[in-house]
N, C-alpha and C positions, 0 to 999 in steps of 0.2 A: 431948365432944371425941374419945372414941376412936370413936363410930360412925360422926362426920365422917370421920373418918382413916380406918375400915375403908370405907366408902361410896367414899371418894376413890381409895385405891388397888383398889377394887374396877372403880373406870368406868375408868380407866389400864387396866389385866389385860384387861379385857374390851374395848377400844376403843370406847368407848361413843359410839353414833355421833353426840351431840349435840357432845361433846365434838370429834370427830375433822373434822366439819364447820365447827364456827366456828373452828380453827385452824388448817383450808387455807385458808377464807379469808381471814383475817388475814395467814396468810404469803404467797399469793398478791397481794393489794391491798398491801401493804411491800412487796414483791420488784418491784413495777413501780411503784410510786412512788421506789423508790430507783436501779432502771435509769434513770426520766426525771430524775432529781437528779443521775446520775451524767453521763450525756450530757447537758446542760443546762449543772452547774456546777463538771466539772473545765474545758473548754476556754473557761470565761466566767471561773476564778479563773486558770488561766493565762497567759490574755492580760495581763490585768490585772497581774499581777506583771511579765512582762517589756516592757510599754507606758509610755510617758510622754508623757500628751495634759492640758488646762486640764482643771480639775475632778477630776482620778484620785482625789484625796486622801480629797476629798470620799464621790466612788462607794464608794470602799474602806472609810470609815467608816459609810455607810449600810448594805453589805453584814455588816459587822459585826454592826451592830444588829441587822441582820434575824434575823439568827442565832438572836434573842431572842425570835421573833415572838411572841402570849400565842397558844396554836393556837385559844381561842374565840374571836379578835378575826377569826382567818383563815377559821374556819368562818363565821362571822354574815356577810363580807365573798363568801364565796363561794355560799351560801344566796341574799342577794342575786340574786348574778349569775347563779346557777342557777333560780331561783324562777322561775314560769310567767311574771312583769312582769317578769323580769328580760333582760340582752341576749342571755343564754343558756337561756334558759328556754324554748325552740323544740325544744333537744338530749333534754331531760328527762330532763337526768341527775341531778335532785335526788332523794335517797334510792335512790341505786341505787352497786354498788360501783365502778362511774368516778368517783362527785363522792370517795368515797373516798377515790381514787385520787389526786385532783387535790390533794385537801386536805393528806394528805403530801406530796403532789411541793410545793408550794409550800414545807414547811418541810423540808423536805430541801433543796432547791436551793440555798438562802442557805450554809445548814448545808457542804456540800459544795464550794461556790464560795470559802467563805472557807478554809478549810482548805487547799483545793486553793494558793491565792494563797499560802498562809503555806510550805504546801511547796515549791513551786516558785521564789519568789522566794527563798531560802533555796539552791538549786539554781543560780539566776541569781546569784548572786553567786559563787559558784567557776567555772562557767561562760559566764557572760553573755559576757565580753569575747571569749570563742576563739569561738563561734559567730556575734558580732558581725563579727568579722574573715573571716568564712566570707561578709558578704553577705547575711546570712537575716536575712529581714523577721521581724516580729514576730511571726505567726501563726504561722510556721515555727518560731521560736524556740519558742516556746510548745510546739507538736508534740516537737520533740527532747527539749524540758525534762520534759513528760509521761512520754515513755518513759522517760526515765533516773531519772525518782522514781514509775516505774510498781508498785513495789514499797511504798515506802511509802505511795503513794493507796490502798495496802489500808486504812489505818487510818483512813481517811477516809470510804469505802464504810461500813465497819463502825459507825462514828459515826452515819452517816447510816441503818442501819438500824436501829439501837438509839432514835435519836428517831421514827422511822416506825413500828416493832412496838409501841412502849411510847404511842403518843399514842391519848388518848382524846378530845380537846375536841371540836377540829375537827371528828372524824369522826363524833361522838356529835351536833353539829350537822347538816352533810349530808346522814349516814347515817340519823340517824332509829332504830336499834338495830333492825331487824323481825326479826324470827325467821326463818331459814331462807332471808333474803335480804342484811341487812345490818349481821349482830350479829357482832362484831367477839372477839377475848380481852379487851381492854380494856374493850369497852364492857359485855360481859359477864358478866365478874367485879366491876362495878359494880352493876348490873341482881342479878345471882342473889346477891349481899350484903344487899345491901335486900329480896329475897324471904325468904331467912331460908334458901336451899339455898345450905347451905358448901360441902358437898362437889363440888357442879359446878364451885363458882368455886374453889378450891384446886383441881381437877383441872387447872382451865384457866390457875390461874397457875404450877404447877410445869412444866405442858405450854409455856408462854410462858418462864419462867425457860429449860427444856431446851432451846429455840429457839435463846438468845442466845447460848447457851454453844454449842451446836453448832457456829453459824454461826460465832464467834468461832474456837473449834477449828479447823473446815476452814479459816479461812483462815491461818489461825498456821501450819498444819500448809504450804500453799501456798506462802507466802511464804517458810517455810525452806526448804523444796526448789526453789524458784524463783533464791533464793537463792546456794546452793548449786550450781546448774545453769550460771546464768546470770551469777553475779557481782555 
């Protein structure tokens, strides 16, 4: 145990570049699967909250669900459609970091749409009626209601990238794990466990753990000053 531990903070000190490569990747492939979650499923959970069309109930409880999705059900579903017989299998994006990409963007998007719905309708109810009397359509509503819980859709974002860094199914489907192509933290510290090299995979989950907390940080640290600025 302690040569693991001195091995481990030894590839940390020195940037060990196996280490320093699978974790831009990682943050690269989350950081655009949760940009497409975020544009995707705040202006798709906002509508939704201040609309009333047959069926909402319904949408909004499937949304829910989705929330839940199992990510190897999403991976094996997207494999499919990426695999060479598949409708997208022309792209050849299977095993490369777009199918990745996509594999998160799908579980982020529910993830972000429902959340968004719960904030803003939450919003629409102190609000609804004075912007209703203003005449604004619903998508407009929506727009207003976004910016005024533009501050707490941090916590949403944040959600959303906390299931996007931390998923391995999915992407361990798609992605295929390749070395120096599409080996993830996750998939990683899975993979160098089962080889019997602890110290790479402790390097890459305390380097994974420092991510979250980072990213967590900046935005706390954002939101108070935004806060503060802006009211």
């Amino acid at each position: 145990m302690l040569q693991t531990l001195q091995e481990t903070i030894s590839r940390l000190t020195t940037l060990d570049r196996d280490v320093f490569a699978i974790a831009w990747l990682s943050l690269r492939v989350s950081l655009t699967a949760v940009t497409i979650g975020l544009c995707v499923g705040i202006p798709l959970g906002a509508v939704l909250a201040v609309s009333s069309f047959p069926g909402r109930s319904i949408l909004v409880g499937l949304l829910n669900a989705f929330m839940g999705l199992p990510p190897v059900i999403v991976g094996l579903v997207l494999y499919l459609v990426l695999s060479r017989s598949g409708p997208l299998g022309s792209f050849g994006l299977l095993f490369t970091p777009g199918a990745m990409v996509a594999a998160q963007a799908v579980l982020a998007t529910p993830l972000v749409a429902a959340l968004t719905r719960q904030v803003v309708a939450d919003a629409e109810a102190h609000l609804g009626d004075q912007l209703r009397s203003l005449g604004l359509s619903a998508p407009r509503r929506a727009l207003a209601l976004i910016h005024d819980t533009r501050f707490s859709l941090v916590t949403t974002a944040l959600a959303a990238f906390g299931r996007a860094i931390s998923e391995i199914g999915a992407v361990l489907v798609v992605g295929g794990n390749i070395d120096g192509h599409t080996r993830t933290m996750t998939t990683a510290i899975s993979l160098e466990t089962q080889k019997g090299d602890l110290s790479l995979a402790l390097a890459l989950g305390l380097v994974l753990i420092a991510l979250v907390v980072l990213v967590n940080a900046v935005a706390a640290i954002l939101r108070g000053y935004a806060l503060r600025a802006y009211g």
